[in-house]
ROGU-950844 format. One record per residue: x, y, z of N, C-alpha, C, CB in turn; residue number from 1; residue in one letter. Coordinates in steps of 0.1 Angstrom, whole numbers, plus 5000, padded with zeros to 4 digits. Atoms other than C-alpha are relative to their C-alpha. Glycine has a CB too. Layout:
<sites>
<site n_X="X" n_Y="Y" n_Z="Z" ca_X="X" ca_Y="Y" ca_Z="Z" c_X="X" c_Y="Y" c_Z="Z" cb_X="X" cb_Y="Y" cb_Z="Z" gutor="NUM" paba="a"/>
...
</sites>
This chain:
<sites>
<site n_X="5009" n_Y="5010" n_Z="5004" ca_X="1393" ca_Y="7860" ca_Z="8224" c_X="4987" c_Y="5006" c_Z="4994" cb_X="4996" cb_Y="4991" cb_Z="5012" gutor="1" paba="x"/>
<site n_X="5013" n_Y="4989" n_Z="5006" ca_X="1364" ca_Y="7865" ca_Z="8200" c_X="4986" c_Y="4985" c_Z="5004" cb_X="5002" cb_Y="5006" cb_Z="4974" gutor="2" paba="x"/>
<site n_X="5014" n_Y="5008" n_Z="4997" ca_X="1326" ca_Y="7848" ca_Z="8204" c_X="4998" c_Y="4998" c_Z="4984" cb_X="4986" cb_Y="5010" cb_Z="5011" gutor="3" paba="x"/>
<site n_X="5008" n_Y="5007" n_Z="5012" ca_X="1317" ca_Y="7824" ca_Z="8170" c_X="4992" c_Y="4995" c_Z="5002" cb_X="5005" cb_Y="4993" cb_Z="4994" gutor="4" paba="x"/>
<site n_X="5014" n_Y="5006" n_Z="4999" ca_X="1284" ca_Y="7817" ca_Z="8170" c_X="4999" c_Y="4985" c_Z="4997" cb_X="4991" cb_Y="5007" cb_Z="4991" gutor="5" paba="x"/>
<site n_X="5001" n_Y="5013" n_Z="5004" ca_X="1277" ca_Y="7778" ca_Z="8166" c_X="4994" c_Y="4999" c_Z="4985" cb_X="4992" cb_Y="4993" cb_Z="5011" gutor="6" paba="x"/>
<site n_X="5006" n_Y="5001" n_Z="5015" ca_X="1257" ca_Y="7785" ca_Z="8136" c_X="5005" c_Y="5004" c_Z="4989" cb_X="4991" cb_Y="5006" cb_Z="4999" gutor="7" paba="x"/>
<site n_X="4984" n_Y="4991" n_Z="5001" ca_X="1290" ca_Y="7803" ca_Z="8120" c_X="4997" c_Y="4990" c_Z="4986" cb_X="5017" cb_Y="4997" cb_Z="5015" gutor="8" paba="x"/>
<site n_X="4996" n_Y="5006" n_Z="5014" ca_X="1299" ca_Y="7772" ca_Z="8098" c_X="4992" c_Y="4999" c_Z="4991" cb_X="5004" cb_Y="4989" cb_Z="5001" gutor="9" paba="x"/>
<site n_X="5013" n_Y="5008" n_Z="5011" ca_X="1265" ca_Y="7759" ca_Z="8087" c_X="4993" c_Y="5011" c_Z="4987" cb_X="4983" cb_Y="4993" cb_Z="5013" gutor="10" paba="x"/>
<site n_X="5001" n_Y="4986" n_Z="5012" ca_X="1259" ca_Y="7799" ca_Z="8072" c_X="5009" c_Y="4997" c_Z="4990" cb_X="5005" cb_Y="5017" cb_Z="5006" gutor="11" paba="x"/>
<site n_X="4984" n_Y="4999" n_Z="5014" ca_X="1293" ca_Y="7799" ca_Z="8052" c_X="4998" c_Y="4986" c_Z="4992" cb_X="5024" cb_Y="5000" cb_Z="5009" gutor="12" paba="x"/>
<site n_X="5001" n_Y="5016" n_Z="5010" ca_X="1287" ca_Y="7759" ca_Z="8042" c_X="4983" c_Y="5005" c_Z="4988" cb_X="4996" cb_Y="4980" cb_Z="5016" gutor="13" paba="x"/>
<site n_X="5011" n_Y="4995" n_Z="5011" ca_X="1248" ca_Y="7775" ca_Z="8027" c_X="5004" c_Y="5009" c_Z="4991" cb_X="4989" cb_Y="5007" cb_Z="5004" gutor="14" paba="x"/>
<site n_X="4997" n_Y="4983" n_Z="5013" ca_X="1265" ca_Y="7803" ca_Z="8008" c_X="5011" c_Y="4993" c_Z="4994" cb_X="5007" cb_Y="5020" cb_Z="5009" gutor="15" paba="x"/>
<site n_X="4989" n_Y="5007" n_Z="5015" ca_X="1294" ca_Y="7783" ca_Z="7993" c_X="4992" c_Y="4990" c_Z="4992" cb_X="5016" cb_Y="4989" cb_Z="5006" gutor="16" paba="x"/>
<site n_X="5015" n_Y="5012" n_Z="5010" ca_X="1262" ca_Y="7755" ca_Z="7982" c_X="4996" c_Y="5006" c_Z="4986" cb_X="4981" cb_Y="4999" cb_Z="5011" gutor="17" paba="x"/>
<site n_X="5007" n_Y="4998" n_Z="5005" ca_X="1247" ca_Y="7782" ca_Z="7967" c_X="5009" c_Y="5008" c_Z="4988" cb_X="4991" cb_Y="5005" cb_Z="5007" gutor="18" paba="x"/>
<site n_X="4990" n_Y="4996" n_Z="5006" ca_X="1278" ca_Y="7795" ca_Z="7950" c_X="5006" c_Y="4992" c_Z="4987" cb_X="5008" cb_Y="5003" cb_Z="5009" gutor="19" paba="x"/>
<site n_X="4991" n_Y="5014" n_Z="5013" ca_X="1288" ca_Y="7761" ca_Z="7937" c_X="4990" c_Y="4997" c_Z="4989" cb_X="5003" cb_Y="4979" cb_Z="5009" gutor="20" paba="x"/>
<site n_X="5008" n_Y="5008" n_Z="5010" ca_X="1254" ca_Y="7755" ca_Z="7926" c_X="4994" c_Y="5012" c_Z="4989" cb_X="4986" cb_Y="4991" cb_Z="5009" gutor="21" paba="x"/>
<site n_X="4997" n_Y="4992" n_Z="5009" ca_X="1252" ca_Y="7787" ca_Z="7905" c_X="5013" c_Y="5002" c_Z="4987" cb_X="4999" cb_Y="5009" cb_Z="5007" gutor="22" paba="x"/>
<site n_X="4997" n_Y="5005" n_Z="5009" ca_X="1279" ca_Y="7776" ca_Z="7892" c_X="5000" c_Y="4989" c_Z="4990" cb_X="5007" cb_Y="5002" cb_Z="5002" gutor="23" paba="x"/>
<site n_X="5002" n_Y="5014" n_Z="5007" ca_X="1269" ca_Y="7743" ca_Z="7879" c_X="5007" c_Y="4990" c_Z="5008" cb_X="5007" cb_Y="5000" cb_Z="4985" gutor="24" paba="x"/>
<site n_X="4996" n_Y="5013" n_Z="4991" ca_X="1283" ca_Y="7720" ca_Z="7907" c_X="4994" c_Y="4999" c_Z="5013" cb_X="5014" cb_Y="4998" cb_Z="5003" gutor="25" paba="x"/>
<site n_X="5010" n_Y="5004" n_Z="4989" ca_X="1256" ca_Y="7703" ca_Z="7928" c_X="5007" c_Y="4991" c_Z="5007" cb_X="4986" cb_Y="4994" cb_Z="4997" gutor="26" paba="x"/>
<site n_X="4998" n_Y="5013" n_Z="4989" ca_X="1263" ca_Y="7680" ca_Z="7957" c_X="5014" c_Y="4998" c_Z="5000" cb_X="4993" cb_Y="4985" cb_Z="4997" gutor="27" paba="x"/>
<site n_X="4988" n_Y="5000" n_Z="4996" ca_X="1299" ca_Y="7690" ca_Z="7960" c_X="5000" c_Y="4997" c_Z="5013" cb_X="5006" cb_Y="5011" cb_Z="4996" gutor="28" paba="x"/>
<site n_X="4995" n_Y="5002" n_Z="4983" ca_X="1298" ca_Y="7694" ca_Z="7996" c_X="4989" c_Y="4994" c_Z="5005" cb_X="5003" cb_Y="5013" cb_Z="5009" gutor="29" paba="x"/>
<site n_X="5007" n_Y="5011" n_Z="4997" ca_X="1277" ca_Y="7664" ca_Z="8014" c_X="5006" c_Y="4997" c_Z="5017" cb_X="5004" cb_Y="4987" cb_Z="4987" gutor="30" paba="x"/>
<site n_X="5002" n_Y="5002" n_Z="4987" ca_X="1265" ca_Y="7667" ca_Z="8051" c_X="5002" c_Y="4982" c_Z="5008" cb_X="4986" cb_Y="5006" cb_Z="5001" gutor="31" paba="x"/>
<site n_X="4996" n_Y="5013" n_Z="4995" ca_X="1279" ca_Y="7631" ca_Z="8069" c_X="4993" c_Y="5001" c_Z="5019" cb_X="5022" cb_Y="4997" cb_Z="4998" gutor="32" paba="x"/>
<site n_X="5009" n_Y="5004" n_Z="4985" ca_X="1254" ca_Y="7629" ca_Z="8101" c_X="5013" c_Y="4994" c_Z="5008" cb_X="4984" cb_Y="4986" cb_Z="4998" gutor="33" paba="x"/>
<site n_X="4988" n_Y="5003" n_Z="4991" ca_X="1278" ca_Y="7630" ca_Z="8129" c_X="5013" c_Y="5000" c_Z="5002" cb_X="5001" cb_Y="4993" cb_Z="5001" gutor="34" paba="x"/>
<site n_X="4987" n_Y="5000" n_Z="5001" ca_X="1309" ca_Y="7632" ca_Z="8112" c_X="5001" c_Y="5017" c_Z="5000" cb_X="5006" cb_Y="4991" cb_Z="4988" gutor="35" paba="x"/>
<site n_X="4994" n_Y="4983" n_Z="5010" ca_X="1308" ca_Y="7670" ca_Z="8093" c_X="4996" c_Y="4996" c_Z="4992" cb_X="5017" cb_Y="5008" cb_Z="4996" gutor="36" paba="x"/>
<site n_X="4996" n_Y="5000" n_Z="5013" ca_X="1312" ca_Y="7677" ca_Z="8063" c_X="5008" c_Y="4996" c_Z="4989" cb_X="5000" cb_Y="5007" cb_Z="5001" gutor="37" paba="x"/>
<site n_X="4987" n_Y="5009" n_Z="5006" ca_X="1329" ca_Y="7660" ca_Z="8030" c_X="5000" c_Y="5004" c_Z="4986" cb_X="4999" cb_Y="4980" cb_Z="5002" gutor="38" paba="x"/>
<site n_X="4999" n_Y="4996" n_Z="5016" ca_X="1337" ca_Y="7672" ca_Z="7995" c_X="5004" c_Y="4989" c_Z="4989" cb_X="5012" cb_Y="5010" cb_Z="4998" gutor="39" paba="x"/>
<site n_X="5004" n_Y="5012" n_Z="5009" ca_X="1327" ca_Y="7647" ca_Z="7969" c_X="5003" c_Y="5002" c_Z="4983" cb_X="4983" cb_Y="4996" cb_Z="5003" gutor="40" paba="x"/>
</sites>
């Protein structure tokens, strides 16, 4: 067993943001309070 930090996803979800949005696609991925995350 390995130890994932809770803060794990929300890093990799800022760095693919910043990936999408260097490439020219904003607000692909769209935080849903409570649910996750949803690709739009």
């Amino acid at each position: 067993d390995s130890y994932v930090d809770e803060n794990t996803l929300t890093v990799n979800i800022t760095r693919l943001r910043r990936k999408l949005a260097s490439a020219g696609v904003d607000n692909f991925i769209v935080t849903k309070k409570g649910l996750g995350y949803m690709v739009e």
